[in-house]
C-alpha positions as CSV (number, residue, x, y, z in Angstrom):
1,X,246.0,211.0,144.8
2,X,244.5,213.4,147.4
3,X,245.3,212.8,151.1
4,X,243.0,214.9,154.1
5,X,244.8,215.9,156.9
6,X,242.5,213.6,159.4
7,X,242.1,210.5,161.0
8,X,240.3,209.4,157.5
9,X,243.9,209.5,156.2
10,X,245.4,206.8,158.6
11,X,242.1,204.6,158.3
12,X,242.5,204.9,154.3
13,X,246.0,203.8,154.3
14,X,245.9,200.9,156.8
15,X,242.9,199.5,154.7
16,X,245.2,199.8,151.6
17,X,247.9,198.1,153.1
18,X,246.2,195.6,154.6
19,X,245.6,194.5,150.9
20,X,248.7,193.4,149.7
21,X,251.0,192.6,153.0
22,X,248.5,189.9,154.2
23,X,249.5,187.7,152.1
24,X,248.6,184.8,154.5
25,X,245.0,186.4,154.9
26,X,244.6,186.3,150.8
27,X,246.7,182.4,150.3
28,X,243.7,181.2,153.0
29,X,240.9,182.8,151.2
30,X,242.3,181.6,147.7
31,X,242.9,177.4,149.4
32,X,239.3,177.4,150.5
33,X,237.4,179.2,147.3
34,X,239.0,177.5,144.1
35,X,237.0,180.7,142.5
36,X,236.7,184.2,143.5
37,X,233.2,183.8,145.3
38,X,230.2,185.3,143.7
39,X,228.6,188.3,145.4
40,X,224.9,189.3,145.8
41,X,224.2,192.4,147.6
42,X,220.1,192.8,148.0
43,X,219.4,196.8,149.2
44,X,216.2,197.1,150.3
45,X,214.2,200.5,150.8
46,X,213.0,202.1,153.8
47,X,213.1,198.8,155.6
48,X,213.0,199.5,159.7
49,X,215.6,197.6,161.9
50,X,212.3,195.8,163.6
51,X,211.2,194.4,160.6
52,X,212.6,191.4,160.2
53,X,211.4,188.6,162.3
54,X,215.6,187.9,163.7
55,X,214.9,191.3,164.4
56,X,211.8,191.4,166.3
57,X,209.1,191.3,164.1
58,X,206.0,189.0,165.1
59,X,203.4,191.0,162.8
60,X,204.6,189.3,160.1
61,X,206.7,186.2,158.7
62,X,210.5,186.6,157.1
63,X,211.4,182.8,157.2
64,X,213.6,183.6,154.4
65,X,215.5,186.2,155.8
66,X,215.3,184.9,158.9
67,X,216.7,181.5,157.7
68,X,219.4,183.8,156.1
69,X,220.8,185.2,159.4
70,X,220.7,181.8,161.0
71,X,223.2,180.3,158.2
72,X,225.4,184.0,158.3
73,X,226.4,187.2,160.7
74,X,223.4,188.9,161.7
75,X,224.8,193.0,162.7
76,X,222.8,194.2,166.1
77,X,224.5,197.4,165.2
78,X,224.7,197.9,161.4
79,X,224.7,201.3,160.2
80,X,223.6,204.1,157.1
81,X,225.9,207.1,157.5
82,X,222.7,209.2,155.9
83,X,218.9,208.3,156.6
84,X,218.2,209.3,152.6
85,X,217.4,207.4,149.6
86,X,220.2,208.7,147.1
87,X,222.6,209.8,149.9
88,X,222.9,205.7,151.2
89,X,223.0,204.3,148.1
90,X,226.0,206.7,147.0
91,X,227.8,205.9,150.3
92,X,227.3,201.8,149.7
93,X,228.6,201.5,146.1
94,X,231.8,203.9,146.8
95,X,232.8,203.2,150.0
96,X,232.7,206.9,150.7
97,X,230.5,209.2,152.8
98,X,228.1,210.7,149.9
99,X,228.6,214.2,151.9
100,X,232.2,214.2,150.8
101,X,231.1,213.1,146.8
102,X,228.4,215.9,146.8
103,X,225.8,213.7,146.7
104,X,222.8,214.7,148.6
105,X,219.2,214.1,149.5
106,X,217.1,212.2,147.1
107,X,217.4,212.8,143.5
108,X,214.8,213.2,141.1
109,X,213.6,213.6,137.6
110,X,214.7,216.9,137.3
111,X,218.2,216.7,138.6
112,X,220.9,217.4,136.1
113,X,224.0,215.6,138.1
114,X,224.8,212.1,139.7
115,X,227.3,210.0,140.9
116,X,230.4,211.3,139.7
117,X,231.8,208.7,136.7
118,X,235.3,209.2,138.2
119,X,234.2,207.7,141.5
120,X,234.9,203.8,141.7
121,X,232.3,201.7,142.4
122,X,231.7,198.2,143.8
123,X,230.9,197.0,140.6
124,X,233.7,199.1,138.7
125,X,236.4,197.4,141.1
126,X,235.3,194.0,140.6
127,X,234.7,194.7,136.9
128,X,238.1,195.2,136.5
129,X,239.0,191.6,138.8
130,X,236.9,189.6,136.2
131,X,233.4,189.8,137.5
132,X,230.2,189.9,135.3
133,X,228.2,192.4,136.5
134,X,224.5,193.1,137.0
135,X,222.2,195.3,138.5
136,X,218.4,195.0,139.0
137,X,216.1,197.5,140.7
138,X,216.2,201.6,142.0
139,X,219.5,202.9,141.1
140,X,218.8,206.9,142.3
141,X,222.6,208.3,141.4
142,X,221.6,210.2,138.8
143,X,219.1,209.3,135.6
144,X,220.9,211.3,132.8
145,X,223.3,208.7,130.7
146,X,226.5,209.4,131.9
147,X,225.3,208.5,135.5
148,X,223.4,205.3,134.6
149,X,224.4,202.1,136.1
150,X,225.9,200.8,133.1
151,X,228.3,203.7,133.1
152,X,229.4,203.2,136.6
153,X,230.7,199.3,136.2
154,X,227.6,197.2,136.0
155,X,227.2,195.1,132.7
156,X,223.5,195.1,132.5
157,X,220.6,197.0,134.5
158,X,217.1,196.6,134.7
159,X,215.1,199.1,136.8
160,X,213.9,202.5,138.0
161,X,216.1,205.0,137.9
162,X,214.6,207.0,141.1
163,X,212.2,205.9,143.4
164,X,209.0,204.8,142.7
165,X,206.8,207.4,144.6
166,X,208.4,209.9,141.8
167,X,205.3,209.4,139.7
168,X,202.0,211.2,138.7
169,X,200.3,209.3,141.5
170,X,202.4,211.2,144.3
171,X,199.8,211.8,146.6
172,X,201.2,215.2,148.1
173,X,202.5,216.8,144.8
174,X,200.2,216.7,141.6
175,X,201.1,217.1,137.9
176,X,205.0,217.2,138.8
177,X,206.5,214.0,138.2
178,X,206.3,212.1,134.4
179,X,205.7,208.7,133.9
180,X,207.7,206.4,135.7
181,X,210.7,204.9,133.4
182,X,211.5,201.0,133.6
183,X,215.0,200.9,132.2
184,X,216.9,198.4,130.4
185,X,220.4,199.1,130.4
186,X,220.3,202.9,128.6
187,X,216.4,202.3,127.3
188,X,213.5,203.0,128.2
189,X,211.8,200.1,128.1
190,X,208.0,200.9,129.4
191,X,206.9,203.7,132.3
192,X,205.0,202.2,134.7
193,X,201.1,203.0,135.7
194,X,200.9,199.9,138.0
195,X,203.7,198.8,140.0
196,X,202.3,194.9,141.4
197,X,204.4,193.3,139.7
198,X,207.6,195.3,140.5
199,X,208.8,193.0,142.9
200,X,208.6,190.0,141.0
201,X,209.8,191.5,138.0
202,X,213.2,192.1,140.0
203,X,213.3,188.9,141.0
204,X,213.0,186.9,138.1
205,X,215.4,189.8,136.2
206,X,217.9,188.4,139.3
207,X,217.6,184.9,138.3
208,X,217.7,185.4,135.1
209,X,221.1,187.3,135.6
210,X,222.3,184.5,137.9
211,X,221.5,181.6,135.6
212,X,223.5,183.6,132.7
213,X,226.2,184.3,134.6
214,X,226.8,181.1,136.3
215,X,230.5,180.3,134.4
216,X,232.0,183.2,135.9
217,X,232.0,185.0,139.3
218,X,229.5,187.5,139.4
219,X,228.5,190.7,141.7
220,X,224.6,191.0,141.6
221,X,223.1,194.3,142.9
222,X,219.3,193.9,143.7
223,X,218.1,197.0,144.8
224,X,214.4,196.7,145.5
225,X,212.2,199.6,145.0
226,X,210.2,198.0,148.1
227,X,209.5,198.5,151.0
228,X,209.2,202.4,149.8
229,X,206.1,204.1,149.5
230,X,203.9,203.8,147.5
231,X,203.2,200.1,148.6
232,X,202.4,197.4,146.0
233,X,202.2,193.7,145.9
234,X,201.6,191.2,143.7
235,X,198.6,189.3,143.8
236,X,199.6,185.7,145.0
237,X,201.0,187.8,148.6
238,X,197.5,190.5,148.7
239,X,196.2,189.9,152.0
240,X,198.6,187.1,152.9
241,X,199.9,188.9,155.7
242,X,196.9,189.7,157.7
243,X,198.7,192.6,158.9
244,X,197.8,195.3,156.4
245,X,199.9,196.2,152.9
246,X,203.1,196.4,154.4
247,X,203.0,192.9,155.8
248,X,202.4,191.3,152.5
249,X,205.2,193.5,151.2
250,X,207.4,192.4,153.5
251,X,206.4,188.9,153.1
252,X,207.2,189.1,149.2
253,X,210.4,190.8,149.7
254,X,211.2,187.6,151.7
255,X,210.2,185.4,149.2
256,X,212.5,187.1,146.6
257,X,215.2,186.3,149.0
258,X,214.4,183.0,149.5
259,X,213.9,182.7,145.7
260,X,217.3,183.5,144.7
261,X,218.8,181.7,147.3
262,X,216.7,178.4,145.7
263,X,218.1,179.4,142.0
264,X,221.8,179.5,143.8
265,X,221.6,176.0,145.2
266,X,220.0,174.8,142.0
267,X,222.7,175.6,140.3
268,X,225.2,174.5,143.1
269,X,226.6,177.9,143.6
270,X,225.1,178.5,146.5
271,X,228.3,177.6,148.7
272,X,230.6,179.8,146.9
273,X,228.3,183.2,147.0
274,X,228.3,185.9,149.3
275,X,225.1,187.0,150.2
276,X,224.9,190.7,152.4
277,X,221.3,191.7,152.6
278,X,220.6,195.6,154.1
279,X,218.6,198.0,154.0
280,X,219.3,201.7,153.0
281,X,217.6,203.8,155.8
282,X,214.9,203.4,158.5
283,X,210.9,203.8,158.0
284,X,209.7,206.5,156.5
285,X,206.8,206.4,159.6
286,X,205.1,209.6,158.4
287,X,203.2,207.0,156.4
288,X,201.4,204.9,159.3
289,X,200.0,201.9,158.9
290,X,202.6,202.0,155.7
291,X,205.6,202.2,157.4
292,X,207.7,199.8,158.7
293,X,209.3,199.3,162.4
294,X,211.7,200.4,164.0
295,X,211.8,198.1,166.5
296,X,211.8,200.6,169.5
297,X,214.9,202.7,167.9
298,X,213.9,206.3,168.2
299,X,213.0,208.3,164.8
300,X,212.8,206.8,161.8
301,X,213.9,208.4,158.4
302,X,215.4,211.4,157.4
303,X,217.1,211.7,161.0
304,X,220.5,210.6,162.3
305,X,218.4,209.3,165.2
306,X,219.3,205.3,165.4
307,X,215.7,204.4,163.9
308,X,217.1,206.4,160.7
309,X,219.9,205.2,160.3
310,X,220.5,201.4,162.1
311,X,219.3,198.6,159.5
312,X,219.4,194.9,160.0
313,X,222.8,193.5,158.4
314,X,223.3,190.2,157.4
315,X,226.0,188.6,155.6
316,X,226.2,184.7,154.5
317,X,229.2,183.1,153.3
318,X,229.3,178.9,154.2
319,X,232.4,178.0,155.6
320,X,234.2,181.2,155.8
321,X,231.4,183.3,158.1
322,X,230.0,181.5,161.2
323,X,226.5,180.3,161.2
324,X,224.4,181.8,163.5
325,X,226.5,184.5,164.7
326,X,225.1,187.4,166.1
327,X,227.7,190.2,166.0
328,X,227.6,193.7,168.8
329,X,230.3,195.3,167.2
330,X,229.3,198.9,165.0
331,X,229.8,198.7,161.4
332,X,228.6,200.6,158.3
333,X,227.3,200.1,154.6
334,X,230.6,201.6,153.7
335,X,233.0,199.2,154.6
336,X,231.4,196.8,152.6
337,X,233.6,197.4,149.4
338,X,237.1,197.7,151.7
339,X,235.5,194.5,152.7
340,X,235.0,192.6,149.5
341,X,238.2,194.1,148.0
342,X,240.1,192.0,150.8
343,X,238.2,189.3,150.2
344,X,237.9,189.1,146.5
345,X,241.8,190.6,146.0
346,X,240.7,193.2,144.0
347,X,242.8,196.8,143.5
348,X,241.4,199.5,146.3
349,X,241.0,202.7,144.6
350,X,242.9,205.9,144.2
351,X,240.9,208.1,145.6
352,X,240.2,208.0,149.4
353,X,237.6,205.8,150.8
354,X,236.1,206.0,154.4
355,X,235.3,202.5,155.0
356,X,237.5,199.3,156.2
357,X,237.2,195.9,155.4
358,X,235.5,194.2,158.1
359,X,236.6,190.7,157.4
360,X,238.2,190.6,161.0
361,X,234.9,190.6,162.6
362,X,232.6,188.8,159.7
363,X,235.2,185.7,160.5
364,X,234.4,186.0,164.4
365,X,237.5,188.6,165.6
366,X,237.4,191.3,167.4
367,X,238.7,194.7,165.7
368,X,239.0,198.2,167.4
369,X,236.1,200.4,167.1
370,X,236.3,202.8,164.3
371,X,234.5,206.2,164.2
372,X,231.7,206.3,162.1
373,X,229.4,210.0,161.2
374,X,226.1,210.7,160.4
375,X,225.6,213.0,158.0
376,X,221.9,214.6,156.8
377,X,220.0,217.7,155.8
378,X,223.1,218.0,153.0
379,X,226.3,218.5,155.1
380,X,225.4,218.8,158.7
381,X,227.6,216.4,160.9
382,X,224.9,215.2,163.7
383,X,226.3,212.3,165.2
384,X,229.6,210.3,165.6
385,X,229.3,206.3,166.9
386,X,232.0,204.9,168.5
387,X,231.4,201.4,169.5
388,X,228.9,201.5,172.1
389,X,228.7,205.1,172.4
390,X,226.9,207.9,170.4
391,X,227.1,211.2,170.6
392,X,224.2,213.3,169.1
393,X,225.4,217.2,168.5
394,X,222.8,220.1,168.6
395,X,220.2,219.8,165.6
396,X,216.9,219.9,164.2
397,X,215.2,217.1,163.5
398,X,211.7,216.2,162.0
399,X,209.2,214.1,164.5
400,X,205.6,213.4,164.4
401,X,203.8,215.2,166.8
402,X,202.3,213.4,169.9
403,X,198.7,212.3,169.5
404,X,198.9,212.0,166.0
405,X,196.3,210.2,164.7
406,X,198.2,207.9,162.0
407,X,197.0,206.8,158.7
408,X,196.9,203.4,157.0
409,X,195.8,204.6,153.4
410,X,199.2,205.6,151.8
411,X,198.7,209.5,152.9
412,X,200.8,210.7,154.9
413,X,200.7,212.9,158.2
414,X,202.7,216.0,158.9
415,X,205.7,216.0,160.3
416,X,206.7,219.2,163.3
417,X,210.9,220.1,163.7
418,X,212.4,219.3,167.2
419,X,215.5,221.1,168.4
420,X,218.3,219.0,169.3
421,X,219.6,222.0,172.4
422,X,222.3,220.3,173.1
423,X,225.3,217.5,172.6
424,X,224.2,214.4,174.5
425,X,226.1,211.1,175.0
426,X,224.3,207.9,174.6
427,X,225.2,204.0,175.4
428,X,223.8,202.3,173.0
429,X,224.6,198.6,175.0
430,X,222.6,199.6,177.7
431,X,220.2,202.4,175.8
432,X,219.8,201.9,172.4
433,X,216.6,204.2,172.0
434,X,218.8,206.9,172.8
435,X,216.7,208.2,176.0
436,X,219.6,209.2,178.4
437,X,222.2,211.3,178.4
438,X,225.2,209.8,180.5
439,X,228.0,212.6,179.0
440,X,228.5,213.8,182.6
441,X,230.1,210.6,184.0
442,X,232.1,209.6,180.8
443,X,234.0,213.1,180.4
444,X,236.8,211.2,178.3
445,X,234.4,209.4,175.6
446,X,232.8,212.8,175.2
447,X,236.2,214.6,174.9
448,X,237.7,211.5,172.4
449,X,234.0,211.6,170.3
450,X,233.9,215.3,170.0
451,X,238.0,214.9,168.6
452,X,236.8,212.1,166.0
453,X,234.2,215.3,165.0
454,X,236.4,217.8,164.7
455,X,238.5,215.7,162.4
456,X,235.3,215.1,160.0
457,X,234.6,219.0,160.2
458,X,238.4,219.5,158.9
459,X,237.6,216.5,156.4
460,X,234.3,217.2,155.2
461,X,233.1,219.9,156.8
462,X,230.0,220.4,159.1
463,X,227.1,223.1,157.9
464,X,226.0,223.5,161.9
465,X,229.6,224.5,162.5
466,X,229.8,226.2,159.2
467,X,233.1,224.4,158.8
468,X,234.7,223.7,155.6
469,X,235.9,220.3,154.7
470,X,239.4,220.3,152.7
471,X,238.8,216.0,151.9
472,X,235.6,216.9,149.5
473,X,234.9,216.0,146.3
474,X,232.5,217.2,143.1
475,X,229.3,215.4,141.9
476,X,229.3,214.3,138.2
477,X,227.1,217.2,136.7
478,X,225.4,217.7,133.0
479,X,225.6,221.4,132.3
480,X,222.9,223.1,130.7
């Protein structure tokens, strides 16, 4: 086992023992379940925090999700430690800041490495607790086979293995991408022209999952493709919106959610099933009219801006996580597996994580605020959140000029690089688009934030400090 030097070290260890010396925690849990509780964990893409209607939303309809918070804990302050497709999806499944497993960016067709098959994922730890385990939808960790999902602890897989704007129909960059795979398990199963049907396809490959996997507990991984560009949409939702293609997207993510939800209750499992529902980074609002909101957050994807990285967070349990609940305290995507190891008693892992179960707080307590980082442009360290506070270090960042004139045809407009000069300190309670800097009257949050960095520099090291973490790990990689 390798142990770093920081306060990643303590935060590991506590998590761990928290396992196995609350015995009182895990004898509740056990009285109330009389089976380990299924799990459904729905990712969506590119969703902004404002696009739910529980989160603001009045262009559109989310009864579903919206129906979801109301039975669950709805996050006002749920994070992505990196505002990138592949870089988010590492740090859910592992627990583990993706900057620390060398995973990066977005991958693509032409990538030769992935999540490293050594790392242990959400569904490898439950695996190995007695869960069946299925995954439907955009894995992005790597789309060579020893990186596939069904080499990284899921039982069965049905989906792309990148995004879905990684096709011959990219409208910025011709003749570079082949034909979009549709995977079943480790085949190739069709490569897609037309993607309408995407979102249904998912859904029913989710049901279908559910319904065969109703004996047992289960961890389902739905992982839509949407609301990423390019936008499609069956034809039952074309034009139901009246807001343009991205309404009627969101409106038919919704109904997926509200459509396994209806094949859980069917089958009466519905009261014993976790449901978490996030989202894996902000709007990619280059795209206009086909982007999402962000709710007033500033920036949107691909920035450590809270429009790239905050994403709704719900999680549903009946009768272990209060109804209705909306929840102020920070958390991130990767304390969801500390989370469910707690709660499903399953083994924590060797190798460090960076997350902490959350249970505390999903069950209504308070917990002490943990330092959480956001990482982008591969390994630069540009914020730390503490609670309330953020602090934003010196950085460039993308933005769309002012006066752009934005498009609603699924082309996108250029983006121009701001300079970050320097380290500002933000409340997020009483500022949460992150407009005014109040470092110079809280000279001891500033001095404790910029500790909790230098930590994460000696950790995992920090490219705008040109520090080098001692805490990192390698990618898995296919040598040529």
């Amino acid at each position: 086992m390798r142990f770093h030097k920081s306060i990643h070290q303590f935060t590991a260890f506590i998590a761990f023992l928290s396992l196995f010396s609350c015995n009182t925690k895990e004898e509740k849990i056990s009285e109330e379940s009389p089976t380990k509780p299924n799990i459904v964990l729905i990712f969506a893409d590119d969703m902004g925090y404002g696009d739910l209607g529980v989160y603001g939303a009045t262009q559109w309809k989310t009864p579903n999700l919206d129906q979801l918070a109301a039975d669950g804990v709805r996050f006002t302050q749920f994070y992505v430690p990196h505002a990138v497709c592949s870089a988010s999806r590492a740090a859910l499944l592992t627990g583990t800041y993706a900057n620390r497993l060398e995973i990066f960016g977005a991958l693509d067709h032409s990538a030769k490495h992935g999540l490293n098959p050594e790392e242990t994922t959400i569904a490898e730890m439950l695996k190995s607790n007695g869960y069946t385990t299925g995954m439907v939808g955009k894995w992005h960790l790597g789309h060579l086979a020893p990186f596939l999902p069904t080499e990284q602890g899921f039982d069965s897989y049905y989906g792309l293995p990148y995004s879905n704007d990684m096709w011959p129909h990219h409208p910025e960059v011709k003749d570079y991408y082949p034909p979009l795979p549709l995977y079943r398990n480790t085949t190739v199963i069709d490569t897609l022209d037309d993607q309408s049907m995407l979102t249904t396809n998912y859904t029913e490959e989710a049901i279908k999952f559910i319904e065969q996997s109703k004996d047992k507990p289960f961890f389902l991984y739905l992982a839509h493709s949407m609301t990423h560009v390019p936008l499609f949409v069956s034809d039952k939702f074309k034009g139901k919106s009246e807001q343009g293609l991205y309404g009627d997207v969101m409106m038919e993510v919704d109904w997926s959610v509200g459509q396994v939800r209806k094949k859980l209750e069917e089958l009466g499992l519905d009261k014993n099933t976790i449901i978490i529902f996030t989202s894996d980074n902000g709007p990619w609002l280059s795209y206009g009219g086909h982007a999402g909101l962000t709710g007033g957050l500033r920036e949107g994807k691909g920035t450590s801006w809270d429009g790239g990285i905050r994403e709704p967070g719900i999680f549903v349990w009946p009768g272990h996580f209060p109804a209705g609940k909306v929840e102020n305290q920070a958390a991130m995507t990767i304390d969801i597996l500390p989370t469910l190891a707690e709660i499903t008693n399953s083994k924590l892992l060797e190798l460090p994580i960076d997350g902490r179960s959350i249970l505390p707080i999903l069950e209504g307590k308070e917990m002490d605020p943990k330092p959480y980082f956001a990482y982008y442009n591969r390994n630069e360290l540009q914020a730390v959140i503490y609670g309330k506070w953020k602090m934003v270090f010196p950085h460039a960042y993308r933005s769309i000029p002012e006066g752009t004139e934005m498009r609603n045809d699924g082309i996108p407009v250029k983006y121009h690089m701001l300079n970050q000069e320097n380290a500002e300190l933000f409340d997020l309670s009483t500022d949460p688009n992150e407009t005014t800097d109040v470092s110079g009257n809280n000279p001891e949050i500033v001095s404790k934030l910029n500790q909790f960095a230098e930590e994460a520099r000696a950790d995992m090291g920090d490219a705008l400090t040109e520090s080098e973490g001692k805490g990192l790990r390698k990618h898995g990689r296919i040598e040529e």
